[in-house]
C-alpha positions in Angstrom: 24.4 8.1 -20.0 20.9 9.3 -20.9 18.8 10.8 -18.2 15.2 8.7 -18.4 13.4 10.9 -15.8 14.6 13.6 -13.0 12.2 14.9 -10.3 11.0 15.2 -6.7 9.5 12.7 -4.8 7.7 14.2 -1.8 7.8 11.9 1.8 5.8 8.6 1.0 5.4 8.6 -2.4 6.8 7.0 -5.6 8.1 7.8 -9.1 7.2 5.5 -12.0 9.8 5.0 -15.0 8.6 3.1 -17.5 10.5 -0.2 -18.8 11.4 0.6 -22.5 12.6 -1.7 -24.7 15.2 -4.6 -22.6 16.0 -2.3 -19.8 16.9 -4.1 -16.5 17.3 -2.8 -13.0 21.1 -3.3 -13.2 21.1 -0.7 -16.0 19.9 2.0 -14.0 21.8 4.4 -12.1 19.9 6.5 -9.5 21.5 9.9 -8.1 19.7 10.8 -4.8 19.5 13.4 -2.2 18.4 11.1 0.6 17.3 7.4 1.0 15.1 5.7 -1.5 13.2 1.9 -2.2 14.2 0.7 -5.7 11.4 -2.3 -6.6 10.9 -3.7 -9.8 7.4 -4.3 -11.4 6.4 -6.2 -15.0 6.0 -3.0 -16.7 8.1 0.0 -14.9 11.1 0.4 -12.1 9.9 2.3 -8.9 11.6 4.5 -7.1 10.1 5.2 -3.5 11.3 8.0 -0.9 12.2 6.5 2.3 13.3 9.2 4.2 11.0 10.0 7.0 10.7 13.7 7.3 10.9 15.2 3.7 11.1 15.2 -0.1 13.9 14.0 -1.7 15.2 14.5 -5.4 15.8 12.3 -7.4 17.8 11.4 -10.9 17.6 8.1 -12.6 20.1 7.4 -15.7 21.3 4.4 -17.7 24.7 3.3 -16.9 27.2 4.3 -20.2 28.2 1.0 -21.7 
């Protein structure tokens, strides 16, 4: 399991992780501290804080094979 990015997200905004090689949304795993908005675009993964009143943190990891 390698951690790709950790960080906060603050109420309405997004974190960008980067699509590297053939990384696919079902080889992510996301560790949260509230609710989050996974969407997929041609060139990263975004994660996007959905909780209404504050900041959330947030760890995204590949799955172990």
């Amino acid at each position: 399991m390698a951690i790709l990015k950790e960080a906060g997200i603050p109420i309405g905004r997004m974190l960008f992780i980067p699509k590297e090689g053939n990384l696919t949304r079902n080889d992510l795993e996301i560790e949260s501290t509230g609710q989050f908005q996974l969407m997929e675009r041609p060139d990263c993964f975004v994660v996007k804080n959905a909780e209404c009143c504050r900041s959330i943190s947030v760890k995204v990891m590949t799955k172990e094979a």
